[in-house]
Backbone as a chain_set.jsonl record, in Angstrom:
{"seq": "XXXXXXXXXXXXXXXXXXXXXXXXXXXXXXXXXXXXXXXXXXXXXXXXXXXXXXXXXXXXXXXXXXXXXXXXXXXXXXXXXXXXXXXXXXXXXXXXXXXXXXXXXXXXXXXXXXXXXXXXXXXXXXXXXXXXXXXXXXXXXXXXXXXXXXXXXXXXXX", "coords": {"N": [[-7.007, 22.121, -69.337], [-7.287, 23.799, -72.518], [-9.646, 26.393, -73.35], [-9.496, 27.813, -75.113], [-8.316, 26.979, -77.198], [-10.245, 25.261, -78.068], [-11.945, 27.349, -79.372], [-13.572, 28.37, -77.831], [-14.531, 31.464, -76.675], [-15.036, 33.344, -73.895], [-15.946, 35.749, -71.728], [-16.602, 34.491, -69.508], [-15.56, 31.902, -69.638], [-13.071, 32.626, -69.682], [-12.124, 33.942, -67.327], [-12.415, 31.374, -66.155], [-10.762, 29.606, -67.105], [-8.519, 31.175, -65.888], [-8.547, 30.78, -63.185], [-8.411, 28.08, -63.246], [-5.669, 27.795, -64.43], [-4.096, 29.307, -62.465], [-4.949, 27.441, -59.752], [-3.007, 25.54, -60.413], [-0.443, 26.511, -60.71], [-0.808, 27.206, -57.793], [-0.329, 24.804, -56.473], [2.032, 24.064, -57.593], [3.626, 25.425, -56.325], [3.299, 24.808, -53.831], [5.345, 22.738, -52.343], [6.959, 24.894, -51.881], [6.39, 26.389, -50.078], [5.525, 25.542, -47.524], [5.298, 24.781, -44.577], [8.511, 24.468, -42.471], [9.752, 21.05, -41.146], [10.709, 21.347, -38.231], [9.454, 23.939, -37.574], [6.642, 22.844, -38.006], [7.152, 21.058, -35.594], [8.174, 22.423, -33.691], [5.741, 24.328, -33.428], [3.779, 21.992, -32.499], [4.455, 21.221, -29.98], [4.516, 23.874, -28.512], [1.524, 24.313, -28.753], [0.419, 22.082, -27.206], [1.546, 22.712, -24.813], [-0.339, 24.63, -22.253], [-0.469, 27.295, -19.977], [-1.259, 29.488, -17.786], [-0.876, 33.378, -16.79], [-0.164, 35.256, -14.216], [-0.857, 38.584, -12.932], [0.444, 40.583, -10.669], [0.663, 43.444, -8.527], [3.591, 43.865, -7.975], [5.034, 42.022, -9.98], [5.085, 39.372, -12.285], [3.094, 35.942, -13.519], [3.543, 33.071, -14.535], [2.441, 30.329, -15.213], [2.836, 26.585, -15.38], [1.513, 23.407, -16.159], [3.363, 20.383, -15.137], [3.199, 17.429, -14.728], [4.924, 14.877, -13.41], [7.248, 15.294, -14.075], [10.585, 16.499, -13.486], [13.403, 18.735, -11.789], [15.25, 18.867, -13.426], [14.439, 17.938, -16.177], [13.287, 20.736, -16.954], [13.472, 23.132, -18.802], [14.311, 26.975, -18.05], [14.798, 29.977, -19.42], [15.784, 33.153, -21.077], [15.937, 35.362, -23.16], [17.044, 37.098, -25.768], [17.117, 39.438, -24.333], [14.107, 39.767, -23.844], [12.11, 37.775, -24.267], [10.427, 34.861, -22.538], [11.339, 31.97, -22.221], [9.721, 28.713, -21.788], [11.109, 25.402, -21.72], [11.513, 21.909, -22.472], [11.831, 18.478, -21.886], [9.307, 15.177, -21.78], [9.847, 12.215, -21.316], [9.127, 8.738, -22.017], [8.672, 6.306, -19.843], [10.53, 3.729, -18.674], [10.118, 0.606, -20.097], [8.723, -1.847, -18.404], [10.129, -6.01, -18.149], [8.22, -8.285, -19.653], [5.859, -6.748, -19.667], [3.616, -4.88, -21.235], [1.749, -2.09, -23.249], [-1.164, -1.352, -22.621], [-3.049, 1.111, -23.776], [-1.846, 4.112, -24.36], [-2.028, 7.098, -23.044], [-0.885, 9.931, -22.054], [0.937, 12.497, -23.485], [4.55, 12.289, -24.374], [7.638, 13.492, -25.07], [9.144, 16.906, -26.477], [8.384, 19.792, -25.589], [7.311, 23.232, -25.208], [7.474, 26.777, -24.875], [6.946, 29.993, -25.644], [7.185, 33.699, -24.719], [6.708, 36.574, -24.82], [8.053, 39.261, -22.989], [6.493, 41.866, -21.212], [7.787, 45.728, -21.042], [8.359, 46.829, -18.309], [9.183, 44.383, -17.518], [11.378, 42.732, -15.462], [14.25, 41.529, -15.951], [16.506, 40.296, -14.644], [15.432, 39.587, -12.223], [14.51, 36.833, -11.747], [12.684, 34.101, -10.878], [11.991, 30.232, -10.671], [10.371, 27.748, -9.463], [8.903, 24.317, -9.406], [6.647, 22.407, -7.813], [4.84, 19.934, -6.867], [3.754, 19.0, -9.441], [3.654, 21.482, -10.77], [4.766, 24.3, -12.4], [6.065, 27.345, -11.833], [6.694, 30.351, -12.626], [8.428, 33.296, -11.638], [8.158, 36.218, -12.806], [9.825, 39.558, -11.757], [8.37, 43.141, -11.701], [10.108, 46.042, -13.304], [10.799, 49.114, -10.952], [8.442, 51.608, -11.333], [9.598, 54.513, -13.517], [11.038, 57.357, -12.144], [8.789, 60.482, -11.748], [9.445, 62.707, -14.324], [11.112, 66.392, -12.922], [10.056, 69.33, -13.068], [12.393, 71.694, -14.973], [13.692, 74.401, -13.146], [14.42, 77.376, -14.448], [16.568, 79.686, -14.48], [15.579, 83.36, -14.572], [17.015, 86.166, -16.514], [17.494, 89.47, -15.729], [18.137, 91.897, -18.094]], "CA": [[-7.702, 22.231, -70.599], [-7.533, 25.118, -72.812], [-10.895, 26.398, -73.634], [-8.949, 28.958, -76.727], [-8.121, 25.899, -78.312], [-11.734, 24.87, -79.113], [-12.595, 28.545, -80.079], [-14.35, 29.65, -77.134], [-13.817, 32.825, -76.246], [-15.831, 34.455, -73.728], [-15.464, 36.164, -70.442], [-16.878, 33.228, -68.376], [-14.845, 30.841, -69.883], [-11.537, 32.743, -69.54], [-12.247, 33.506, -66.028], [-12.246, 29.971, -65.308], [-9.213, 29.439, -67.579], [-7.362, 31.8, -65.306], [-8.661, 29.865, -61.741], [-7.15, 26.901, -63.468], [-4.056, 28.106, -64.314], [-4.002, 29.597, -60.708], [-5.044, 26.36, -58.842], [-1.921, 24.82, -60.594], [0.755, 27.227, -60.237], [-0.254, 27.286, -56.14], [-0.282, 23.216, -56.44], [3.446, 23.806, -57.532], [4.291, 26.104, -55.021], [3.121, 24.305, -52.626], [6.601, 22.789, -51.402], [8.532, 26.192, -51.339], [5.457, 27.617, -49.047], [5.353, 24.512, -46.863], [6.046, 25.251, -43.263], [9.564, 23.099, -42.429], [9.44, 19.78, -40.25], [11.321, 22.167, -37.296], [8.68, 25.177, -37.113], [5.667, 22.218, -36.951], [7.289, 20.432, -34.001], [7.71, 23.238, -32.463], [4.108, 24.766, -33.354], [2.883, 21.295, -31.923], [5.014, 21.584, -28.54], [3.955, 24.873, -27.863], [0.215, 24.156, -28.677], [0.466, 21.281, -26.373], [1.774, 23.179, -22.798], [-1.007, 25.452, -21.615], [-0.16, 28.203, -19.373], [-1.196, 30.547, -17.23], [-0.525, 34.433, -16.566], [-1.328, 36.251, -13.494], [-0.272, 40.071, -12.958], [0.531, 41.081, -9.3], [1.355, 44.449, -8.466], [5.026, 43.567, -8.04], [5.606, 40.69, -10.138], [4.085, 38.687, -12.962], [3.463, 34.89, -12.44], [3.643, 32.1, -15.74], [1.695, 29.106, -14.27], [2.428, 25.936, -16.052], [1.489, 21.804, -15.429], [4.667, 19.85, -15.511], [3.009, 16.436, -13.61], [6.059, 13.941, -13.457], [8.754, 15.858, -14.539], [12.243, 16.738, -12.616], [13.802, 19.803, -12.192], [16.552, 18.525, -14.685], [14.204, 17.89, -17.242], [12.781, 21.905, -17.46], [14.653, 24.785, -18.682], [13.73, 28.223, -18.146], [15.636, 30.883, -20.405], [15.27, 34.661, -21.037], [16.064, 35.162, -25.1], [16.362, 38.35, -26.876], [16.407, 40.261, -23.091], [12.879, 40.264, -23.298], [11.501, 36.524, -24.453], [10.626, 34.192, -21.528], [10.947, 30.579, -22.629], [10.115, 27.588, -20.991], [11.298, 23.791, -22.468], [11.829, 20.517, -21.442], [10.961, 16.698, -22.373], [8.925, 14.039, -20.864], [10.433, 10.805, -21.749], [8.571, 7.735, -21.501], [9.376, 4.97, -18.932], [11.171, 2.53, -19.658], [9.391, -0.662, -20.022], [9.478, -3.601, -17.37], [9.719, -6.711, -19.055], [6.904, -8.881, -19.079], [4.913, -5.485, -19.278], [3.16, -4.158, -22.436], [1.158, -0.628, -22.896], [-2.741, -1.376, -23.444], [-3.421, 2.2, -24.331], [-0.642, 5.215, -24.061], [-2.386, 8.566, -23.97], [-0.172, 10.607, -21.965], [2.28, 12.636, -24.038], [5.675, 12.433, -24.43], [7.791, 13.904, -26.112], [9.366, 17.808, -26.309], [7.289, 20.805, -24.997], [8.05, 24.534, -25.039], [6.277, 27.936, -24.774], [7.936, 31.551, -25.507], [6.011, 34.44, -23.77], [6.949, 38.213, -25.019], [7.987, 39.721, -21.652], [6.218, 43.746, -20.844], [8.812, 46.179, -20.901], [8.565, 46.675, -17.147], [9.837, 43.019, -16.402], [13.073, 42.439, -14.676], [15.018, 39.869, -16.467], [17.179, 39.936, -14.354], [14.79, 39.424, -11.042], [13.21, 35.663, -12.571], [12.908, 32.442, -10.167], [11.092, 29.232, -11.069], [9.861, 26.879, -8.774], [8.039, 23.528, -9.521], [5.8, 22.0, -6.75], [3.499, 19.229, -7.177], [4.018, 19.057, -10.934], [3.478, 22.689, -11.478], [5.69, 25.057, -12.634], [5.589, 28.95, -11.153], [8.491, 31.341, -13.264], [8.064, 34.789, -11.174], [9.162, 37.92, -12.979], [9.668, 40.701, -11.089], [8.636, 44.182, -12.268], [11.186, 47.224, -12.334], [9.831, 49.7, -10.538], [7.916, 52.813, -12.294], [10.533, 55.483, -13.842], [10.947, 58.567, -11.323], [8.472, 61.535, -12.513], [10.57, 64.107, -14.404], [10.455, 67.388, -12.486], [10.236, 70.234, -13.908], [13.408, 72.118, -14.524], [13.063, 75.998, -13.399], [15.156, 77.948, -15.137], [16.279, 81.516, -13.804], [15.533, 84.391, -15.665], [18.256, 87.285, -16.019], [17.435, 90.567, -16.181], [19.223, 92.768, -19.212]], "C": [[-7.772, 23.704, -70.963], [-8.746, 25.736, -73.44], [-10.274, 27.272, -75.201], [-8.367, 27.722, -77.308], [-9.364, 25.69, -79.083], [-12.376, 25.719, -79.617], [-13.693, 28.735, -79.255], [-13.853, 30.161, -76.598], [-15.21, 33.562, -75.66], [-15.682, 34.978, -71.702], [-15.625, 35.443, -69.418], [-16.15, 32.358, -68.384], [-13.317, 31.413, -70.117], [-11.406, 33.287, -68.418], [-12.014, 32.319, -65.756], [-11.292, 29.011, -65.978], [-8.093, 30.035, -66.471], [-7.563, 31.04, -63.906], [-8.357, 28.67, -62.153], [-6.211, 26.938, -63.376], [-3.454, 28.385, -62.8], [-4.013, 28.108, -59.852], [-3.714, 25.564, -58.914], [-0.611, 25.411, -60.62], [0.534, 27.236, -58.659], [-0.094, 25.44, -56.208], [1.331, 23.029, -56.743], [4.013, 24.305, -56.596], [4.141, 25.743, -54.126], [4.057, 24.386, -51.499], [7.273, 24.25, -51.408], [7.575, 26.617, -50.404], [5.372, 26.61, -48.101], [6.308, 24.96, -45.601], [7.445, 23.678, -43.121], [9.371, 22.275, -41.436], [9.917, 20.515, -38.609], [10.136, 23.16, -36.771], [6.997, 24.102, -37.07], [5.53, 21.434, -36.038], [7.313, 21.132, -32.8], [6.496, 23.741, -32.168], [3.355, 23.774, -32.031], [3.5, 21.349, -30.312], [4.67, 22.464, -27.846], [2.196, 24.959, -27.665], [0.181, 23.061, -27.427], [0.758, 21.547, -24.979], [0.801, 24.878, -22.951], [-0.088, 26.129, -21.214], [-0.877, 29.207, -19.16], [-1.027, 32.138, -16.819], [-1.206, 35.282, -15.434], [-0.243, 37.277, -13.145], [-0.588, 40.614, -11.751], [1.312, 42.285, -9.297], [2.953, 44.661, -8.58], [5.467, 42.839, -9.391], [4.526, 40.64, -11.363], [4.702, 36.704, -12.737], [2.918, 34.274, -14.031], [3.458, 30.928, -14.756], [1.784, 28.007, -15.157], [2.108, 24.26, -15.886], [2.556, 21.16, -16.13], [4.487, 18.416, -15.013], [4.065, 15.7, -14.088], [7.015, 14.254, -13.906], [10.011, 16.393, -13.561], [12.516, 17.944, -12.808], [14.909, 19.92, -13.242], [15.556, 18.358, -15.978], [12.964, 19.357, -17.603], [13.775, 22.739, -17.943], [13.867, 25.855, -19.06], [14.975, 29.08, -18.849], [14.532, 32.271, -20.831], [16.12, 34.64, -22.161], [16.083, 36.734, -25.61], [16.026, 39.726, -25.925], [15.053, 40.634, -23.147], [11.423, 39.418, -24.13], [11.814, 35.369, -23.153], [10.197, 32.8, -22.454], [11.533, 29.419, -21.763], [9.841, 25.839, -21.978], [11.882, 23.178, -21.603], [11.477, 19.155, -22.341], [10.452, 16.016, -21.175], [9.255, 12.876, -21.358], [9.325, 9.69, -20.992], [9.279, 6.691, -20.684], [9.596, 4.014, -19.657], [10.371, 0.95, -19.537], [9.766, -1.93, -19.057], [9.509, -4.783, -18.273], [8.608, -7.563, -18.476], [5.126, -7.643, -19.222], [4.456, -4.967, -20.529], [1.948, -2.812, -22.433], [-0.163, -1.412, -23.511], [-3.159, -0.268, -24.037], [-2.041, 3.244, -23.772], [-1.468, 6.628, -24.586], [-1.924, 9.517, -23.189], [1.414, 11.237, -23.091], [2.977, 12.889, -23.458], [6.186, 13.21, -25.269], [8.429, 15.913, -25.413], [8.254, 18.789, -25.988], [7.996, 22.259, -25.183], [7.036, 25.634, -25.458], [7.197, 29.291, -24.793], [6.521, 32.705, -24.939], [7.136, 35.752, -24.102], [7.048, 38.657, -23.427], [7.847, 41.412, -21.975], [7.965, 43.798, -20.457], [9.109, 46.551, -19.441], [8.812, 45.327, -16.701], [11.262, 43.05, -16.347], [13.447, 41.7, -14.764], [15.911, 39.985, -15.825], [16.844, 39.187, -12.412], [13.725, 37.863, -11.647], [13.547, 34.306, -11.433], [11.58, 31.452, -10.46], [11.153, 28.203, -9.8], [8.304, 25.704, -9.145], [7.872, 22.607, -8.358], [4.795, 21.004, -7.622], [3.018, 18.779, -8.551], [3.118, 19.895, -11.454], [4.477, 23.83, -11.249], [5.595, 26.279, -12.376], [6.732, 29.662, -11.699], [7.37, 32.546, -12.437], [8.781, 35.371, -11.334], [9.075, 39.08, -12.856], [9.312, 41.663, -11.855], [9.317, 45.303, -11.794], [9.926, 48.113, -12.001], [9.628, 51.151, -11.628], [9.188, 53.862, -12.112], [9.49, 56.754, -12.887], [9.805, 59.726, -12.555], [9.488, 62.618, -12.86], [9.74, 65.666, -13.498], [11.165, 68.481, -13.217], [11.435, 71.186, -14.237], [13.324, 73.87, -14.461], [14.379, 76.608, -13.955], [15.078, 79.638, -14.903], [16.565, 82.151, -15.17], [16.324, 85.473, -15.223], [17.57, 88.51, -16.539], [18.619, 91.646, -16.991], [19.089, 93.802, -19.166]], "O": [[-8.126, 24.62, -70.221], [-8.709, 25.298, -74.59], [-10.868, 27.129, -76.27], [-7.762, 28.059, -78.326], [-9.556, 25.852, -80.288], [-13.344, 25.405, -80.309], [-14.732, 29.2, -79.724], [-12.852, 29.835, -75.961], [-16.108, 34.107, -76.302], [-15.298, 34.294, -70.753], [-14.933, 35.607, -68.413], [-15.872, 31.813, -67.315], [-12.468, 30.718, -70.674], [-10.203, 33.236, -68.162], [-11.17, 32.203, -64.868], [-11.042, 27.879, -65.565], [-7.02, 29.478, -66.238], [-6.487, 30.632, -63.467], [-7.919, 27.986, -61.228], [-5.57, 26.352, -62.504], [-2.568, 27.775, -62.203], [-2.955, 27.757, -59.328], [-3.244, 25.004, -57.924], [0.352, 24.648, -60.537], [1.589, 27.273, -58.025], [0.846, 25.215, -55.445], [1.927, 22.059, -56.274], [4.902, 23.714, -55.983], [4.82, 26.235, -53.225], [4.102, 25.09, -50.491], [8.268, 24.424, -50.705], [8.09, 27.484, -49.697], [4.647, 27.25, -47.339], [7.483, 25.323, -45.562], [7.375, 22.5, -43.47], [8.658, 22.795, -40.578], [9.248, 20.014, -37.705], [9.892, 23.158, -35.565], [6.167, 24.458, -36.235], [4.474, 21.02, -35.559], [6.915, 20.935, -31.651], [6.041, 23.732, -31.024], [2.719, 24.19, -31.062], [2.642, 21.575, -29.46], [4.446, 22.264, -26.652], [1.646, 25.507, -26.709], [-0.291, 23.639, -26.449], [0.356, 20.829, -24.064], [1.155, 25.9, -23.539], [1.046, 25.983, -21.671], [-1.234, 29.916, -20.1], [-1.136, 31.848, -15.627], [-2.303, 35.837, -15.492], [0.957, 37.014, -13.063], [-1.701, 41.111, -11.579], [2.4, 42.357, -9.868], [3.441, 45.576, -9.244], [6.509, 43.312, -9.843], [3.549, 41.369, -11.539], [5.729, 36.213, -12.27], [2.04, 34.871, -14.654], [4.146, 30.66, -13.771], [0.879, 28.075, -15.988], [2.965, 23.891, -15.082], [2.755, 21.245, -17.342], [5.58, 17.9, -14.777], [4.243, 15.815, -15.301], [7.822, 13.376, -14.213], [9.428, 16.705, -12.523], [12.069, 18.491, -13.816], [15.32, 20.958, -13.761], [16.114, 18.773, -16.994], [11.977, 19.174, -18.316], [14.85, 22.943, -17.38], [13.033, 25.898, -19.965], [16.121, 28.655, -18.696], [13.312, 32.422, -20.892], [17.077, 33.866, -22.129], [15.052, 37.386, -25.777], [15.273, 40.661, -26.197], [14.695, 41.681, -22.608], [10.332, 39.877, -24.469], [12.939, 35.023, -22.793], [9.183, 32.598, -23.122], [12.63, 29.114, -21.295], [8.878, 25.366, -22.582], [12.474, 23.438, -20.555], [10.859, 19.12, -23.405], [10.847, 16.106, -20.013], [8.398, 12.621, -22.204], [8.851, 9.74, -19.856], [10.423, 6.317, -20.945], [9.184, 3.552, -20.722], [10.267, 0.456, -18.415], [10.74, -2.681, -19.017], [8.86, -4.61, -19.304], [8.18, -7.606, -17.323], [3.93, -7.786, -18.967], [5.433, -4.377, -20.99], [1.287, -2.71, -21.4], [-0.197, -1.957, -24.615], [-3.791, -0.537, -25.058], [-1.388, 2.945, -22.772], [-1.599, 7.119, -25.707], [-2.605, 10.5, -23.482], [2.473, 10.66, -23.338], [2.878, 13.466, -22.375], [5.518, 13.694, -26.182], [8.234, 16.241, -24.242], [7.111, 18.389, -26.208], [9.22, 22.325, -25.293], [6.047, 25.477, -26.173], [8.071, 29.502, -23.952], [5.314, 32.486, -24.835], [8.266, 35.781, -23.613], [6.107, 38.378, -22.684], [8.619, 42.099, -22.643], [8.831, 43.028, -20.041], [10.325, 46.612, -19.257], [8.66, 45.086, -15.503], [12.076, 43.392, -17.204], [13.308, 40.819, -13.914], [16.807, 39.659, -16.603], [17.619, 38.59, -11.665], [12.517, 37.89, -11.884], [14.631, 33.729, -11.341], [10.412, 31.84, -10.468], [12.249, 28.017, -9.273], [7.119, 26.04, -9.157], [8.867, 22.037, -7.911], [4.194, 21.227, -8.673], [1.929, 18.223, -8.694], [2.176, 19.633, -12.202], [4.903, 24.202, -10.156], [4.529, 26.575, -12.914], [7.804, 29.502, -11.116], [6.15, 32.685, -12.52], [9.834, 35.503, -10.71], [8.401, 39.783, -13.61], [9.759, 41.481, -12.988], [9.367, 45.697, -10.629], [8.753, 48.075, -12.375], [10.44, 51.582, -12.447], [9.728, 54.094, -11.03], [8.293, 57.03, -12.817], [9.947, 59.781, -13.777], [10.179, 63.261, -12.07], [8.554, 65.979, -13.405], [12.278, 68.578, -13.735], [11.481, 71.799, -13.171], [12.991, 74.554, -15.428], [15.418, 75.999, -13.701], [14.18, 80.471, -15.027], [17.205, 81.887, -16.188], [16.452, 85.814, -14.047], [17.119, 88.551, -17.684], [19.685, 92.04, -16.519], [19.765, 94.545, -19.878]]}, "num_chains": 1, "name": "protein.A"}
């Protein structure tokens, strides 16, 4: 509704002409600003696996729960030399027959977690080990750059 149609004109009422107009130009934009079906499966995958971080003098340690999963169905990957990401699926069992689900509240489904790796980690020093359906990635740190020493520099007499 245009309020300058009916001949009012006044600073209250074209303020709230312009938060109209506004509400309906973002109401069109909506879809172009709309996150894509790709970046909120992954959002929800990564919200969905916890994790861990503990920082040992040597080493850092990515702790994550994997209960019933295989070592075939994780993958660990180092991205970008210096993105640690861990994915995988849990697939649901396959149904016996005769057998129907009364309630299903374990998820299924894809999972995945990226983790910025400090510039002291050693992508190239990384081992994963899952136990007990928990997952342990340990990445080494390089060790601290040598102190520069000072360089003396002889002086010549002229």
């Amino acid at each position: 509704m245009d309020f300058r149609i009916m001949g009012l004109e006044s600073p209250l009422l074209s303020t709230l002409q312009q938060m109209m107009d506004f509400t309906d130009d973002a109401a069109a934009d909506k879809s172009v600003n709309a996150p894509s079906r790709t970046y909120v499966r992954d959002a929800k995958a990564m919200a969905a696996t916890p994790a861990d971080i503990k920082e040992f003098p040597n080493s850092y340690e990515f702790i994550v729960d994997m209960p019933g999963l295989k070592s075939g169905d994780i993958k660990v990957q180092v991205e970008d030399d210096n993105v640690l990401l861990i994915s995988g699926e849990r697939k649901r069992e396959e149904e016996k027959e005769g057998a129907k689900y009364v309630r299903m509240e374990r998820r299924v489904g894809k999972f995945m977690r990226k983790f910025v790796l400090p510039e002291n980690a050693n992508t190239d020093a990384i081992s994963a080990v899952c136990q007990d359906g928990v997952l342990t990635v340990t990445v080494q740190k390089l060790p601290p750059p040598e102190p520069k020493k000072p360089k003396t520099i002889e002086v010549k007499i002229a």
